[in-house]
C-alpha positions in Angstrom: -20.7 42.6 -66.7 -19.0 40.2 -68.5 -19.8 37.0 -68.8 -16.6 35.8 -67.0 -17.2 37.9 -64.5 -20.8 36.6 -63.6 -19.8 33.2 -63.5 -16.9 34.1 -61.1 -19.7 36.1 -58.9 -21.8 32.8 -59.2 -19.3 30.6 -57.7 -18.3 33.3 -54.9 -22.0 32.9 -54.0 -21.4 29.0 -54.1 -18.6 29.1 -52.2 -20.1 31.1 -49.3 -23.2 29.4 -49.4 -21.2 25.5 -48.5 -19.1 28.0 -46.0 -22.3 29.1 -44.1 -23.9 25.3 -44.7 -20.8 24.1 -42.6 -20.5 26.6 -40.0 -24.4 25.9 -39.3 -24.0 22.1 -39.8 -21.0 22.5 -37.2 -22.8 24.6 -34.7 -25.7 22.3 -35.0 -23.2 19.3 -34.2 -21.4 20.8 -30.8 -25.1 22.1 -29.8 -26.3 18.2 -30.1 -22.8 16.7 -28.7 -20.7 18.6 -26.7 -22.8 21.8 -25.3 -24.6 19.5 -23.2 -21.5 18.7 -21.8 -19.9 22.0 -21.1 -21.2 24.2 -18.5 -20.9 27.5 -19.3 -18.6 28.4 -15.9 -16.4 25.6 -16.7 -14.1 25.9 -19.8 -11.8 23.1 -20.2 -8.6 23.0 -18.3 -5.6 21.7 -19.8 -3.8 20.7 -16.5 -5.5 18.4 -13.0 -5.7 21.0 -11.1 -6.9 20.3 -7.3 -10.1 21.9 -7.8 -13.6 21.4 -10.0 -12.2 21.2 -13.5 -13.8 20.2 -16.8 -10.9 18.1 -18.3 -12.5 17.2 -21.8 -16.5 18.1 -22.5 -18.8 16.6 -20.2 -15.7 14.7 -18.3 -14.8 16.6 -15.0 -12.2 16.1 -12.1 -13.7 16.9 -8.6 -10.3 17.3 -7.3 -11.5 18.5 -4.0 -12.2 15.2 -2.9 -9.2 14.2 -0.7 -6.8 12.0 -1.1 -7.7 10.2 -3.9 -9.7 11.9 -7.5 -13.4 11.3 -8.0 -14.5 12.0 -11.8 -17.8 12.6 -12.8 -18.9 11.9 -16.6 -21.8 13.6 -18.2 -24.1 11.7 -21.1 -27.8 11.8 -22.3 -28.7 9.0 -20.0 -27.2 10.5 -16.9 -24.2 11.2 -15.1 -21.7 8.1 -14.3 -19.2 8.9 -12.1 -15.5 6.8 -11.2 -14.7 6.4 -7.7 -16.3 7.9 -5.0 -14.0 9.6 -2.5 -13.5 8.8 1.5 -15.8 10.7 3.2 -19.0 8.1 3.9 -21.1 10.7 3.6 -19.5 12.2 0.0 -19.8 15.7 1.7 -17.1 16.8 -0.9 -18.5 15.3 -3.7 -22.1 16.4 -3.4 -20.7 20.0 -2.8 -18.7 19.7 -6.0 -21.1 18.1 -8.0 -23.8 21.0 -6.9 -20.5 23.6 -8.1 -20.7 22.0 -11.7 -24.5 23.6 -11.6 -25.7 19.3 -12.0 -27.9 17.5 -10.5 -26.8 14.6 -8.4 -30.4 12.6 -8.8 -29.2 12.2 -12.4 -26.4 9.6 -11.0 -26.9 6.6 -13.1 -23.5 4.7 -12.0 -20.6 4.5 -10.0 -17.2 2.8 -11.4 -15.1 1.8 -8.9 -11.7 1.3 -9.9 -10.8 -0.6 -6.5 -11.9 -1.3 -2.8 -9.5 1.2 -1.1 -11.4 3.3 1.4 -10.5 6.4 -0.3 -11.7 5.3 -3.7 -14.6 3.4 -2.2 -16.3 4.8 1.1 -18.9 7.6 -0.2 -20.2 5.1 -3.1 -22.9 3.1 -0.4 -24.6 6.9 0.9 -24.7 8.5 -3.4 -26.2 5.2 -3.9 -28.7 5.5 -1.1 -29.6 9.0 -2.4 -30.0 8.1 -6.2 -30.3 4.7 -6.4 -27.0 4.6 -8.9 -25.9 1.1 -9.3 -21.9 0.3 -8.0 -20.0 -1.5 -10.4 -16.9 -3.0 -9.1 -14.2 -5.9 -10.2 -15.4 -9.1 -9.5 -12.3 -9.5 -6.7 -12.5 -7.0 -4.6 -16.9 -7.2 -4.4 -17.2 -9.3 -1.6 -14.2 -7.5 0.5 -16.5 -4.1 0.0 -19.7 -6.3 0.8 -18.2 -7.4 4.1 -15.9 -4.3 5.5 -14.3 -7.0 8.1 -10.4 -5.8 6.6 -9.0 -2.8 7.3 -6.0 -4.1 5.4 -7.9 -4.5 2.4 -9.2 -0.8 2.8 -6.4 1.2 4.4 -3.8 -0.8 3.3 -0.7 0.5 5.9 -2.4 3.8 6.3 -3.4 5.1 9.7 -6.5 6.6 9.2 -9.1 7.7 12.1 -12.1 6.7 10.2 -14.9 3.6 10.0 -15.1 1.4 7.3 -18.5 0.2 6.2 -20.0 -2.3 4.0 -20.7 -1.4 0.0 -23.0 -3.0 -2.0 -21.8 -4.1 -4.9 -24.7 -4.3 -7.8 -22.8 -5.5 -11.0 -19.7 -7.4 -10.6 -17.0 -7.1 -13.8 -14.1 -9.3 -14.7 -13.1 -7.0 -17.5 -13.7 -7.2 -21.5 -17.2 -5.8 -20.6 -18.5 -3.0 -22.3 -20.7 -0.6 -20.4 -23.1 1.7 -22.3 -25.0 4.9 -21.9 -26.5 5.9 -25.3 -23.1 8.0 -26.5 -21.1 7.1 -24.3 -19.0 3.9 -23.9 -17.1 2.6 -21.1 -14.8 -0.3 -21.9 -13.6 -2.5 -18.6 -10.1 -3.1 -18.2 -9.4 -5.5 -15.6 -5.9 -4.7 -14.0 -5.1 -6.6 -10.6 -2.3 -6.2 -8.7 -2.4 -3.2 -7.2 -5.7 -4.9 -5.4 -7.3 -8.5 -7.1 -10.4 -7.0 -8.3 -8.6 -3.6 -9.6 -10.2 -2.2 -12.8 -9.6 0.4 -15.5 -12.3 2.3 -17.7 -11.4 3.4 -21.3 -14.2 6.4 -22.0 -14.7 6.1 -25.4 -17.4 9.2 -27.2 -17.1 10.7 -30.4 -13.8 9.6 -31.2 -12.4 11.1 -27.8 -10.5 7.9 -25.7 -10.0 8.7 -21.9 -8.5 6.3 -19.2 -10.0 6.6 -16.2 -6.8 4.4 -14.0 -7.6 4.2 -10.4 -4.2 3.4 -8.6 -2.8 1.7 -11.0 -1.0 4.3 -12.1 -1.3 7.2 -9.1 -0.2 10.6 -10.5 1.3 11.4 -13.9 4.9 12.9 -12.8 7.9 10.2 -13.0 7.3 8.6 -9.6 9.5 7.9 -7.0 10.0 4.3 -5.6 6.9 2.9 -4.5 4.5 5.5 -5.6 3.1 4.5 -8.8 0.8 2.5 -6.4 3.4 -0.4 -7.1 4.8 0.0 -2.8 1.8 -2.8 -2.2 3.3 -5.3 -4.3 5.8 -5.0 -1.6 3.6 -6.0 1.4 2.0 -9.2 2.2 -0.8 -11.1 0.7 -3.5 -9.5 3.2 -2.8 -6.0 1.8 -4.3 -7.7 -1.2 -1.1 -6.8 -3.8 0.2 -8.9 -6.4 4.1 -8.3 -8.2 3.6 -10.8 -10.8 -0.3 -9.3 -11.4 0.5 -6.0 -11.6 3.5 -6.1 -13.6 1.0 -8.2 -16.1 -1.3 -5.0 -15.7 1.0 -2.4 -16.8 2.4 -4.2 -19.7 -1.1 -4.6 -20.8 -1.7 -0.8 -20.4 2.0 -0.1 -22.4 0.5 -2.6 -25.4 -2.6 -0.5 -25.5 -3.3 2.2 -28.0 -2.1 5.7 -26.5 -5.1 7.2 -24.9 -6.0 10.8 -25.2 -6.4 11.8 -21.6 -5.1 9.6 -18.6 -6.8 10.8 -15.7 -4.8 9.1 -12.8 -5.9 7.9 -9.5 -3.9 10.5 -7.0 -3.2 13.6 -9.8 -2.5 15.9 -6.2 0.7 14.2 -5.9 2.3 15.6 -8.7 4.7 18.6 -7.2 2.9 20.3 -10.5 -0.4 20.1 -12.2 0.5 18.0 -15.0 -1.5 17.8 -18.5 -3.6 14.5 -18.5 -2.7 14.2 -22.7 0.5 12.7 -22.5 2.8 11.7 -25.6 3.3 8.0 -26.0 6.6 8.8 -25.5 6.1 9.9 -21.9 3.5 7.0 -20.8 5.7 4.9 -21.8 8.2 6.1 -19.9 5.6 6.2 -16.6 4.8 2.5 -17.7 8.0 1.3 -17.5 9.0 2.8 -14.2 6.4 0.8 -12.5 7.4 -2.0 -14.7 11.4 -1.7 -13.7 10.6 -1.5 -10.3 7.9 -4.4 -10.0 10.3 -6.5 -12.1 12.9 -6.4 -9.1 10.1 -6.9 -6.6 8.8 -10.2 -8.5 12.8 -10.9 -9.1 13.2 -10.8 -4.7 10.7 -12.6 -3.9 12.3 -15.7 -6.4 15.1 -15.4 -5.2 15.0 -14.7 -1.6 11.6 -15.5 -0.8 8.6 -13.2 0.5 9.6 -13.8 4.3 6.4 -11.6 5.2 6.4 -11.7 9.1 2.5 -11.5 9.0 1.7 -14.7 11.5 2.2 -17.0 9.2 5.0 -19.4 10.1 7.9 -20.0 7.4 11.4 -20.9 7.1 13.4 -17.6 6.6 16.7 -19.3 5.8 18.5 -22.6 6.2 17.9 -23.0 10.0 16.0 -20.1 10.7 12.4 -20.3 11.1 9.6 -17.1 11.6 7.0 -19.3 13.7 4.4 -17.1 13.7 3.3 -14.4 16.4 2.8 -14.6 20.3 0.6 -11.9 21.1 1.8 -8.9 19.3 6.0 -10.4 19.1 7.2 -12.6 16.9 8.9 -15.9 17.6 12.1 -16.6 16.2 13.8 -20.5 16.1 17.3 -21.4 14.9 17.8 -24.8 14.5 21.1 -26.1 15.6 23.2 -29.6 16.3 22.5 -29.0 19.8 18.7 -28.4 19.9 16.0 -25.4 19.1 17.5 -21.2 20.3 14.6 -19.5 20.3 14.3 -15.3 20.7 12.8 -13.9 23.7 9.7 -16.3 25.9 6.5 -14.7 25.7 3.6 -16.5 26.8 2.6 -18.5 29.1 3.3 -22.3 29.9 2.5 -23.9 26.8 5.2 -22.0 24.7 7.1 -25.3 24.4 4.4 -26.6 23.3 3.7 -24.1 20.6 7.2 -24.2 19.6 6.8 -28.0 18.7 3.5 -27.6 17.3 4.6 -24.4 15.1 7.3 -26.8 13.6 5.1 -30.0 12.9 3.0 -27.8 11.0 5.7 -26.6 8.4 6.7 -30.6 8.5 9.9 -30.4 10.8 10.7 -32.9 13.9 10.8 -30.5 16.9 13.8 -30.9 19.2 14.4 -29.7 22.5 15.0 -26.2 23.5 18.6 -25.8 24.5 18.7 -21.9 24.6 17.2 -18.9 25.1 18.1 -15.7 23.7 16.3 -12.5 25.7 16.3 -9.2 23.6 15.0 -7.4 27.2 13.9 -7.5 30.8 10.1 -6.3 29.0 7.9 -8.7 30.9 6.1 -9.4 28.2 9.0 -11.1 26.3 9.8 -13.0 29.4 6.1 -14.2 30.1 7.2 -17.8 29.9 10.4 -18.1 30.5 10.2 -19.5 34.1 8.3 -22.6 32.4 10.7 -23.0 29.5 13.4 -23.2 32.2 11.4 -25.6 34.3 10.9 -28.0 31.2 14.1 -27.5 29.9 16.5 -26.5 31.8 18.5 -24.3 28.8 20.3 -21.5 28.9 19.9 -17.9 28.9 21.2 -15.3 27.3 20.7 -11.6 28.8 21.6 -8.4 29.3 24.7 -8.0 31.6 23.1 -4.5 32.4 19.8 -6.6 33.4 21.7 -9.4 35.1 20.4 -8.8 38.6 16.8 -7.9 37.5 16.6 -11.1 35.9 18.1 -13.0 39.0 15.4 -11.6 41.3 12.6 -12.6 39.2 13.8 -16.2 38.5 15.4 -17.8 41.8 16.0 -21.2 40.4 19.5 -22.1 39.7 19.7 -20.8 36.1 22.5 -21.2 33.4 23.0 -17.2 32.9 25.3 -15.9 30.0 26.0 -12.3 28.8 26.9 -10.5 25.8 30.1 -11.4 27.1 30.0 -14.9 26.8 28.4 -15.1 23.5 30.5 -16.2 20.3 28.5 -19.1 18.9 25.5 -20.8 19.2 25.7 -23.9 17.7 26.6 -24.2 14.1 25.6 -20.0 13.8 28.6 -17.2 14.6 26.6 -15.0 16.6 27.3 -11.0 17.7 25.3 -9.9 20.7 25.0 -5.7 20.7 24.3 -4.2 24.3 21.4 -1.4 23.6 19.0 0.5 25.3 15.7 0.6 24.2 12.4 1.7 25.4 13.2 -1.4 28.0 16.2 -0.6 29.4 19.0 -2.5 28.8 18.5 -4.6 25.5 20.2 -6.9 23.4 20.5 -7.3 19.3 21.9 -10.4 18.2 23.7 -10.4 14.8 23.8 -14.1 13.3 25.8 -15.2 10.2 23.5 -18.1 7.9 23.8 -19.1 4.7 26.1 -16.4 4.0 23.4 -13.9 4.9 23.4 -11.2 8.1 20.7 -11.6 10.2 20.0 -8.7 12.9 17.5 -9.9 15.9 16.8 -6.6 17.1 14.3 -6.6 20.0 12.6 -3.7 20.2 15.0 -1.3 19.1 14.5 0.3 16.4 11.3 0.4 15.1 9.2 0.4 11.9 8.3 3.8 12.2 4.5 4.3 11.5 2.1 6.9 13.9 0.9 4.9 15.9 4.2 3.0 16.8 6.0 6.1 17.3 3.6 7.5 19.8 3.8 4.6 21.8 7.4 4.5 21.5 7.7 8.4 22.8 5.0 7.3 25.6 7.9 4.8 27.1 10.8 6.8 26.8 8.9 9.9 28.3 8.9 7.4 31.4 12.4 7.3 31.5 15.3 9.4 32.9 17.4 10.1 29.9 15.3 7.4 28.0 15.4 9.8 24.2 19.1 10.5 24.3 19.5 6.9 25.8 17.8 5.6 22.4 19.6 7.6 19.6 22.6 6.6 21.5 22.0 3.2 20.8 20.7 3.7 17.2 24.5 5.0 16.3 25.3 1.4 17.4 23.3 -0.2 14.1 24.3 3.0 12.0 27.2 0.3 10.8 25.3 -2.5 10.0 24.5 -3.8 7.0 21.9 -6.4 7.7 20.2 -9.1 5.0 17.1 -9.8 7.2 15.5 -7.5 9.9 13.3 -9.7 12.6 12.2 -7.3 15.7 10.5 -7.9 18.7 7.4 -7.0 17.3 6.5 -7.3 13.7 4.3 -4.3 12.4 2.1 -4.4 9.6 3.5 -8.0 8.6 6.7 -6.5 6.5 9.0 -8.4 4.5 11.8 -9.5 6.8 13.9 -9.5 4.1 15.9 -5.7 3.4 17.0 -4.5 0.2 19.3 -1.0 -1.1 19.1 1.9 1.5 16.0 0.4 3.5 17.9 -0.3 6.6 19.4 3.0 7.1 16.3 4.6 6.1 14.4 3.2 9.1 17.3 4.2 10.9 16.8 7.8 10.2 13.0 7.6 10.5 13.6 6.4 14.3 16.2 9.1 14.9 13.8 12.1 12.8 10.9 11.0 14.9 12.3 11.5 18.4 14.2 14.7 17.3 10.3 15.8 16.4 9.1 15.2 19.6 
């Protein structure tokens, strides 16, 4: 053999021999890092599907948890996992966690990314069972401590469950790191969506996963309102925040792009969707939430946050929201002639309350020269015989109801009707003759400030279970009392009203309505006795 030969034979031999060094030295390296963290039955998965999923080594989706995502996050110290599911028990999640062939006594720590119930409820009974230690934002630890707000739980969901207190071990206010040997777990503190929402940036052998709670739900272009951005929309007891959140999802679109974003609700995509976006299309997720939180924030400068949620405020120029009687709302115009106030529930001190409701926001009450009834509902005319008796005002009522009212009040009254009804002081006024779960009804359609106000009584409603039950409850009652109702919703099908101020406030809502939203709830009422 030639000497040119051997020494090509020589460094074959070399070659081989760094090419078998690697290969060991590699196999060595995923033994030590990432076999630990990849169960043999659980390849990785490259889309959230709802199911028990490996998404990255060691990093998992239980996504049969229901409604929102738990994760579960393998390392040498233990598992950690973000979230926690609904059930108080974590039924689900103990099942799922036994299906990954790990044992839950390893639990170390539980992230939560926010108080919601169905982020929140099963963290109190895992930490019972291993001792883990909950971690939660600084904001929203004392509103899991106490449980005394379904708001702050549910939000505007109807849900037949309990909420309990969770104790909260270490509080974070974000820029914290949290370590388990290999693993690091950076805090991102992201309010809006709740005060004390957080995010967790996984960061382990150069791998970079988000771990986002609700603020930012599913990974699919959203429609309006769910990103988790709708609760910026609702008042301040839901606990959301337009100005804070739109802060938090610019700080996310500033951030480095992640390698995995594993969302809060992934189920809500119409399609699994691949958690290792391009920065192309978070961006693009980003700044949906951002348009739309942007026009929320930009509303509530302009027209105000009228939230009907108790609190007494001035809607407009001589229109004031004084707060609730009960479960309805009282409504005040101020005019030349004296106070008009919607509907008289309560009892004999509502003249009082009127005057005291107004001190309070700093205005000189004035006598109450009218009354404007929406119905014969006895609840709405509670305190009417008083308010007459102190007064001696007017009152407006259903031509329809005329002779109900007249038996019930036998004092010489000053009655009007729709029919008589042009004005009422300085305000052009419309009165609409409906019938609603009460019979005959009234809506009164008032002109201020160049803005349309509709005082609609009790027809229609704010669709939510709950109010729709009760609603089908009264009808039921009636002859003809469905067909009667969509009758009269044709009657609003017309309008296009600024501000929406029913009988009864639910769920505290803006009275202020914006693009389709009027017709919406129009169509909600008319789906939801069609259902029945």
């Amino acid at each position: 053999m030639s000497k040119a030969s051997r020494y090509k034979l020589q460094s074959i031999k070399k070659l081989a021999l760094v090419g078998l060094t690697v290969i060991a030295l590699g196999g060595l390296l995923w033994f030590q890092v990432w076999a630990p963290f990849s169960p043999q039955h659980f390849p990785l998965t490259k889309v959230l599907r709802p199911d028990v999923i490996a998404v990255a080594p060691g990093v998992y989706l239980l996504g049969k948890s229901s409604p929102a995502a738990v994760y579960l996050v393998e390392t040498s110290e233990g598992l950690v996992m973000i979230d926690s599911g609904l059930e108080s028990n974590a039924s689900s999640v103990k099942s799922q966690v036994a299906k990954l062939g790990l044992k839950l006594e390893n639990l170390k720590a539980i992230l939560l990314t926010h108080v919601h119930a169905d982020h929140s409820l099963g963290a109190a009974h895992l930490r019972s069972l291993t001792h883990a230690k909950i971690y939660s934002g600084r904001a929203d630890a004392e509103t899991l401590r106490a449980a005394d707000s379904r708001e702050a739980f549910l939000s505007t969901f109807e849900m037949p469950i309990s909420i309990h207190a969770t104790p909260v071990d270490v509080e974070l206010d974000g820029g914290e790191v949290i370590a388990f040997a290999e693993t690091r777990f950076s805090v991102i503190a992201t309010p809006g969506h709740t005060p004390g929402g957080l995010c967790y940036l996984l960061e382990r052998d150069g791998l970079r996963v988000l771990f986002t709670g609700d603020v930012v739900q599913n990974l699919s272009r959203p429609n309006r309102g769910m990103m988790g951005t709708y609760i910026a929309s609702l008042p301040p007891l839901f606990g959301g925040n337009a100005a804070d959140y739109l802060k938090t999802l610019r700080q996310l679109r500033a951030m480095p792009l992640p390698d995995l974003i594993l969302p809060g609700h992934p189920q809500m995509d119409e399609a699994p969707q691949n958690p290792q976006l391009t920065d192309s299309e978070w961006k693009a997720l980003l700044d949906a939430g951002i348009s739309e939180l942007q026009l929320v924030a930009a509303r509530h400068e302009v027209d105000g946050a009228n939230f009907l949620d108790g609190t007494p405020r001035e809607l407009l120029k001589g229109l004031d929201y004084l707060g609730n009687i009960g479960p309805l709302g009282l409504y005040c115009l101020t005019t030349s002639e004296g106070l008009v106030i919607v509907d008289a529930p309560g009892e004999s001190s509502l003249v009082d309350v009127v005057s005291e409701r107004l001190r309070q926001q700093g205005r000189s009450p004035q006598p109450i020269v009218t009354v404007l009834m929406t119905s014969a509902a006895s609840e709405a005319s509670s305190g009417l015989a008083e308010v007459i008796r102190q007064t001696r005002c007017r009152v407006v009522v259903p031509k329809a109801a005329m002779d109900h009212f007249r038996q019930r009040f036998s004092d010489e009254i000053n009655w009007l009707t729709e029919e008589d009804l042009t004005s009422i002081g300085d305000f052009p006024i419309r009165a609409i003759p409906v019938t609603g779960p009460h019979g005959a009804s009234l809506a009164y359609l008032v002109r201020s400030d160049e803005k349309s106000i509709l005082i609609s009584g009790r027809i229609p409603v704010r669709p939510s279970v709950s109010v729709i039950e009760k609603l089908r409850r009264l009808l039921e009652s009636q002859k003809d009392g469905a067909s009667e109702y969509l009758k009269s919703l044709g009657e609003f099908s017309n309008l296009r009203p600024d501000l929406w101020l029913p009988a009864i406030p639910t769920q505290g809502r803006n009275a202020n309505l914006y693009d389709t939203e009027w017709q919406e709830i129009l169509e909600q009422n008319r789906q939801a006795l069609l259902r029945q």
